[in-house]
C-alpha positions in Angstrom: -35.0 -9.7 -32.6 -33.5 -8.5 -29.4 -30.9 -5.2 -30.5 -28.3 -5.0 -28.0 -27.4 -1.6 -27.1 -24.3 0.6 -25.2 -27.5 1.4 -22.9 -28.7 -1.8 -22.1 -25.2 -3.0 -21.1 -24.3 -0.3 -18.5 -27.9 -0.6 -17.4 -27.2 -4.4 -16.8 -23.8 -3.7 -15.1 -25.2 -1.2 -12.5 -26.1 -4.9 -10.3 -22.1 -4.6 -9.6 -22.1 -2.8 -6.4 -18.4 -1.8 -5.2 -18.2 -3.5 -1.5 -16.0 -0.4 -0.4 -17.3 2.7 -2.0 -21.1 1.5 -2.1 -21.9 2.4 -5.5 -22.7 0.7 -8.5 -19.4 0.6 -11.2 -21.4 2.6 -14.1 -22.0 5.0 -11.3 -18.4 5.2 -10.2 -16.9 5.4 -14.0 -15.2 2.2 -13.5 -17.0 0.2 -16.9 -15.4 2.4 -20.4 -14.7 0.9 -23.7 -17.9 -0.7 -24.2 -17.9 -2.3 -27.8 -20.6 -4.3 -29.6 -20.0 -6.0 -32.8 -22.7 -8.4 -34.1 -23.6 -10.5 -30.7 -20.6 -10.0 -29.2 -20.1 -7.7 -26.4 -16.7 -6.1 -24.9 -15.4 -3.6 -22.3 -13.3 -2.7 -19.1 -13.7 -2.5 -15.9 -11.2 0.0 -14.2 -10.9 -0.7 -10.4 -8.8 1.9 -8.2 -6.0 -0.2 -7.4 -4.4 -3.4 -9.6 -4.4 -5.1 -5.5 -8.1 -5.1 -5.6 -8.9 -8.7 -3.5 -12.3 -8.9 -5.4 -11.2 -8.4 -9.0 -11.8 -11.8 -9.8 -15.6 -12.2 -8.3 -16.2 -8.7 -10.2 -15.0 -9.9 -13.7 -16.9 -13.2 -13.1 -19.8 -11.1 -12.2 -20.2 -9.1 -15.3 -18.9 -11.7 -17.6 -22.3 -13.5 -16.1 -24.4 -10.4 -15.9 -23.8 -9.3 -19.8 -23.7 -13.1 -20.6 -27.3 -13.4 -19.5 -28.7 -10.4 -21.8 -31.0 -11.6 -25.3 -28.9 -12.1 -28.2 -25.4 -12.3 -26.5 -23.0 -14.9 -27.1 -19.5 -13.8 -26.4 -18.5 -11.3 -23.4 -14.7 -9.6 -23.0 -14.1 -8.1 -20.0 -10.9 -6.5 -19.8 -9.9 -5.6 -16.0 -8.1 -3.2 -15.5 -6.9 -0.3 -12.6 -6.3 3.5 -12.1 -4.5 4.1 -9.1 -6.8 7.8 -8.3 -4.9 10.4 -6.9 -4.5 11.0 -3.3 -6.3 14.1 -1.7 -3.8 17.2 -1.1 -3.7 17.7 2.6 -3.0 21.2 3.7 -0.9 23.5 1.7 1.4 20.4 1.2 3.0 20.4 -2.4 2.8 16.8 -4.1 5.5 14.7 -5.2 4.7 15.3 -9.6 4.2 12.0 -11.0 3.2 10.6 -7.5 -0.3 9.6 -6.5 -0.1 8.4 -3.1 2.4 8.4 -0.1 1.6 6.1 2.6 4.0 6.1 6.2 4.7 2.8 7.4 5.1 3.6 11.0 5.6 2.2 14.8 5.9 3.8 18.4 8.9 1.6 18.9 11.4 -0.6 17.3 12.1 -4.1 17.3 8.6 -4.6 15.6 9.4 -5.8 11.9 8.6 -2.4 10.8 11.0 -2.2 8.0 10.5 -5.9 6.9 6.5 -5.0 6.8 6.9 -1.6 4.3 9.4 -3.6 1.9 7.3 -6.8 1.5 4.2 -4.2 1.0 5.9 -2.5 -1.3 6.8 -5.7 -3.7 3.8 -7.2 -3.2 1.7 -4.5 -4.6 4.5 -4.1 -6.9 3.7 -7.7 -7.8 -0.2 -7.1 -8.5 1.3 -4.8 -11.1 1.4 -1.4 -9.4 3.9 1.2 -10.0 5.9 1.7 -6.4 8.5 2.8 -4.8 10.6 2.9 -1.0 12.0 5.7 0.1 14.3 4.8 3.8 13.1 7.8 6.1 14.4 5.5 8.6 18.0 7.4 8.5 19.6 6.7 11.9 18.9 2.6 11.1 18.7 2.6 6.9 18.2 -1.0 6.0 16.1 -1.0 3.3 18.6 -1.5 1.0 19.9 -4.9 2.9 16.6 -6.3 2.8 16.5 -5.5 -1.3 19.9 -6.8 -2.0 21.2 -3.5 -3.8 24.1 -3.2 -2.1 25.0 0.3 -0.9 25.8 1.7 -4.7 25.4 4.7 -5.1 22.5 6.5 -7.2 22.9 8.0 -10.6 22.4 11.7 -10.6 20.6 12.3 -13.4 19.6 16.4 -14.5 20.5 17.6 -11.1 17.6 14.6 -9.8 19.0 11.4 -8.0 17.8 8.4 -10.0 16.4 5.9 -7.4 17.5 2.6 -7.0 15.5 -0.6 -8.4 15.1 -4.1 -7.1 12.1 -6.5 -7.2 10.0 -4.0 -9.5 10.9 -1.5 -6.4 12.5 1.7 -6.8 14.3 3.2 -3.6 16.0 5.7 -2.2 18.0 5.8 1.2 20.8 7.0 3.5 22.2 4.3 3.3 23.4 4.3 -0.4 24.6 8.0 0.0 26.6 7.7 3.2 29.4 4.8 3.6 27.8 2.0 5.8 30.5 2.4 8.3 29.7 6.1 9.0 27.6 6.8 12.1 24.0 9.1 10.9 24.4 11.9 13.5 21.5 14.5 12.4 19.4 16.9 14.3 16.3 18.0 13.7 16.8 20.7 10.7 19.5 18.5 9.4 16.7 15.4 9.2 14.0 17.7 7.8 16.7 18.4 4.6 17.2 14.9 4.7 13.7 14.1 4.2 13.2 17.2 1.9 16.0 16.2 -0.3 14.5 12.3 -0.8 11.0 13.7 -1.6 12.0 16.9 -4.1 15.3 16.0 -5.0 14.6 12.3 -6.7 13.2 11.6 -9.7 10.7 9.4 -8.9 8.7 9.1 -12.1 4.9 8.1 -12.3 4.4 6.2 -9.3 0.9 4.6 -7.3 2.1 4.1 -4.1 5.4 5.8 -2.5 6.0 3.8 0.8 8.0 5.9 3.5 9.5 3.4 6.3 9.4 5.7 8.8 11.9 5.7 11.9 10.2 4.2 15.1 8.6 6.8 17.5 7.3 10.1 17.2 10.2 12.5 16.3 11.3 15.2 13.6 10.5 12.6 10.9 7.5 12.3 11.1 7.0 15.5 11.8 8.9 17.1 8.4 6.9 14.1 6.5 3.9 15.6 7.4 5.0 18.9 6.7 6.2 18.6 3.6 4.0 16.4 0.9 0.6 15.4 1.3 0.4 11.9 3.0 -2.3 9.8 2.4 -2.3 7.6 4.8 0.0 5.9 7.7 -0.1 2.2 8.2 0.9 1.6 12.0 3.1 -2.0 12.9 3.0 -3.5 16.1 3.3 -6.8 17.7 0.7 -8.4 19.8 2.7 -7.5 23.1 1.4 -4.5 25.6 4.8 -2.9 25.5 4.6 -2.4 21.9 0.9 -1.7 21.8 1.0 1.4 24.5 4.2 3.1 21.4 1.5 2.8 19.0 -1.4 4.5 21.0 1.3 7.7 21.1 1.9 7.0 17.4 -2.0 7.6 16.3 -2.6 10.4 18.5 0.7 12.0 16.8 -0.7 11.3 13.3 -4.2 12.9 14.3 -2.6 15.8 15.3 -0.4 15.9 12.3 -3.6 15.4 10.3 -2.8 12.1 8.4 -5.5 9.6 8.6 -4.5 6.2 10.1 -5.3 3.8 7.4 -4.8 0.6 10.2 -3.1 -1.7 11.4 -0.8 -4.2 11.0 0.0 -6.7 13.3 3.4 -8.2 12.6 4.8 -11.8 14.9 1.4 -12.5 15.4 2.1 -16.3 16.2 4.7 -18.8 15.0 3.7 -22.7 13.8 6.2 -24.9 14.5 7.2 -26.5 11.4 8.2 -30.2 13.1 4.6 -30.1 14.9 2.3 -27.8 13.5 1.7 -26.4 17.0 0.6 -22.6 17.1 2.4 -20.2 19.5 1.8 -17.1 20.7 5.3 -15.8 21.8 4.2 -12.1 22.5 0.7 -12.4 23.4 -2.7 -12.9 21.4 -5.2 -10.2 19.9 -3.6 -7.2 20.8 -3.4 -5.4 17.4 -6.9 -6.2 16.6 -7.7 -5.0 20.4 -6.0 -1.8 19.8 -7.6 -1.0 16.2 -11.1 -1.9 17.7 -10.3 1.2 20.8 -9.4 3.9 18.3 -11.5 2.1 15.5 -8.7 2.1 13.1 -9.0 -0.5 10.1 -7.3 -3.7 11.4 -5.4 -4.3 8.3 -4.4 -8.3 9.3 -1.9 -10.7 11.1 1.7 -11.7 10.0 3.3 -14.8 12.1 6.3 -15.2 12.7 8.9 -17.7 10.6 12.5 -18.0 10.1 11.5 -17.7 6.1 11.1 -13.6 7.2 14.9 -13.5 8.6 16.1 -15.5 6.3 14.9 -13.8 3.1 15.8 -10.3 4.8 19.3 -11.3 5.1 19.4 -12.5 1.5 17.9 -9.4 0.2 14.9 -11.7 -1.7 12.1 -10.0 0.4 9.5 -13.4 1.5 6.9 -12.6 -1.0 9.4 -13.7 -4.0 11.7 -16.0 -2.1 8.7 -18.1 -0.5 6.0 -17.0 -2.1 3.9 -19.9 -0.7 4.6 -19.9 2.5 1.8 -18.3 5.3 4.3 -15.4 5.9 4.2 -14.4 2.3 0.3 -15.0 1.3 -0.1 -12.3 4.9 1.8 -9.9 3.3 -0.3 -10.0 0.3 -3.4 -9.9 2.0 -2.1 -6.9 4.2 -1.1 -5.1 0.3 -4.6 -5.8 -0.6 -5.9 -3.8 2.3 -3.5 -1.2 2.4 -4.8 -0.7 -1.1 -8.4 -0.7 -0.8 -8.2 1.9 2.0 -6.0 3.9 0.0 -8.6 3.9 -2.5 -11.3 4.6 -0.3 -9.6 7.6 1.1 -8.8 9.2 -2.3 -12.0 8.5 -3.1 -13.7 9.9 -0.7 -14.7 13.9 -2.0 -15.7 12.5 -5.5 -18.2 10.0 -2.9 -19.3 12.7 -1.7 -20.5 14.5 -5.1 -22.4 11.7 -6.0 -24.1 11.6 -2.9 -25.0 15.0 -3.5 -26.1 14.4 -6.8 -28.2 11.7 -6.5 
C-alpha cells in the first residue's frame, strides 16, 4: 500500500515552475496548508498578486500533478494571493499598511492617462485586490468624475482624512477638498505639501496597490513623489503618435534619474473598429508604444483601442471595466492590470530571487 506523505506532495509540486520568477512554487513558498486525510489530499497555492493571468493553468496543473500520485482520489487546491511588499527605495519612509505604489505617468496630456490609472485600479480591484487612487494630478483632478463620487468631501477621521470609495476603489484628490470652481494655483513647495499631505495625512488602511495618476510631464510631482515614499514602479501611457512618444522618452529618462524602475508601457488609442463595419483604424499611427518599449527595453504592458464605450463610461462615473465589461476596451484594461501586476510582483520579488540563487 502506497502511504501518501506531506513529502511526496511538495516533491510532486516542484514540476510547477513560476513563468516569471523561474522557480519551482515549493521553492518560492507559494504551496502551505498541505493536509492529508485518508486518500484525500488538500492545500494552497499562494500566488503574489490575486491578477495573476496564469492562476487557472497553475490550479489545473497541480490538481493534475497530485491527482496522478498512488492512492489519491480527491485533490483541494485552494488558490490564493499575497500581495509581497514592495522594496524600500532610498531612505523613503513607506506608506504603513501599503505594499506598493505604482505612478501612472505620461510626458504629455491628452493621452487617456487618467482613464488608464482608474480602469487599472478597478480592475485589479475586481480580481480581488485591496487598492486605492490617490489624484496627484492637482492642476486637472478628475478622478473623482470618472468614479462618480461627486466632489463630497472626506471624513476626517483621528486627525487622518478618510478616503473616498467607489467601485471597491478608495481615493483621494484635490478635487474633493477644493470647490470645483476654484482655479489650483500651486508652486512647487505648495505641490510637494500637497503630495505629502495625500500620502501621510490619509488613512489608507491595508492596501496592495496604491495608484498615483500623476500630472502629465516631468515637474515638481513627480519629483516630491519620488522623494517622498518608496515607488515601486511607474507605468508610462502614451498613444501610438510620434508627438506623444518623443514626451514619454523625457518621461523614462526622468524616472531613471529619480531611481523608480519603469515597469512598461501602456499604449492607450491604439486603434478604433468601427462598430457599423468592423473596419480597423489607426487614427494616430501603428506600433509606436511597442516601438518605444523595445528602444529602452521597457516591458510593453499592451494595447487599448479606442471606443466611444471609454468616454462614455468616464462621463458617467461607471469606469468601462464595470459598465461594459465585455467590450474589447474593457477585457485590454484587464489584460494591462494583469501585467501591471506580474511586474509588480517580479520587482518585489526580486532580492528574495536573489537569496535563492545564492542558496542553491
Amino acid at each position: 500500500m502506497n502511504q501518501i506523505t506531506e513529502e511526496l506532495v511538495l516533491e510532486s509540486l516542484k514540476q510547477i515552475i513560476d513563468p516569471d520568477l523561474r522557480k519551482d512554487i515549493v521553492t518560492l513558498g507559494f504551496v502551505r496548508d498541505v493536509e492529508i486525510k485518508g486518500n484525500d489530499v488538500s492545500f494552497r497555492i499562494v500566488l503574489t498578486t490575486p491578477a495573476c493571468p496564469v492562476k487557472e493553468q497553475m490550479e489545473q496543473q497541480a490538481r493534475e500533478i497530485v491527482g496522478g500520485l498512488a492512492g489519491v482520489e480527491n485533490v483541494k487546491v485552494t488558490m490564493d494571493a499575497e500581495v509581497p511588499q514592495g522594496r524600500g527605495i532610498a531612505n523613503n519612509v513607506a506608506i504603513p499598511g501599503v505594499k506598493n505604489i505604482i505612478a501612472v505617468s505620461s510626458g504629455k496630456g491628452g493621452v487617456g492617462k487618467s482613464t488608464v490609472a482608474v480602469n487599472l485600479a478597478v480592475a485589479l480591484a475586481q480580481q480581488g485586490a485591496r487598492v486605492g487612487i490617490m489624484d496627484a494630478d492637482v492642476y486637472g483632478p478628475n478622478i473623482p468624475l470618472m468614479l462618480g463620487t461627486g466632489y463630497d468631501q472626506p471624513e476626517v477621521v483621528n486627525g487622518q482624512l478618510k478616503p473616498i470609495e467607489a467601485h471597491g476603489v478608495k481615493m483621494i484628490s484635490m478635487a474633493v477638498l477644493v470647490p470645483p470652481d476654484k482655479p489650483m494655483i500651486l508652486r512647487g513647495p505648495m505641490l510637494h505639501g500637497v503630495i505629502r499631505q495625500f500620502l501621510t495625512d490619509v488613512n489608507w488602511g491595508e492596501l496592495d496597490y496604491l495608484i498615483v495618476d500623476m500630472p502629465p510631464g516631468t515637474g515638481d510631482v513627480q519629483l516630491s513623489l519620488a522623494q517622498l515614499v518608496p515607488v515601486q514602479g511607474a507605468v508610462l501611457v502614451t498613444t501610438p503618435q510620434e508627438v506623444s512618444l518623443s514626451d514619454v522618452r523625457r518621461a523614462v529618462k526622468m524616472f531613471e534619474q529619480v531611481n523608480v524602475p519603469v515597469l512598461g508601457v501602456i499604449e492607450n488609442m491604439s486603434y478604433f473598429i468601427a462598430p457599423d463595419t468592423g473596419n480597423r483604424y489607426e487614427i494616430f499611427g501603428k506600433g509606436g508604444g511597442e516601438k518605444l518599449a523595445g528602444e529602452y527595453g521597457l516591458n510593453f504592458l499592451g494595447q487599448v483601442p479606442m471606443g466611444l464605450e471609454v468616454r462614455e463610461s468616464g462621463d458617467k462615473g461607471v469606469p468601462v471595466v464595470i459598465s461594459t465589461p465585455d467590450s474589447q476596451q474593457a477585457d485590454a484594461f484587464r489584460t494591462v492590470a494583469e501585467e501591471v501586476a506580474r511586474h509588480v510582483s517580479i520587482e518585489a520579488m526580486k532580492p528574495e530571487l536573489v537569496v535563492i540563487s545564492r542558496a542553491g
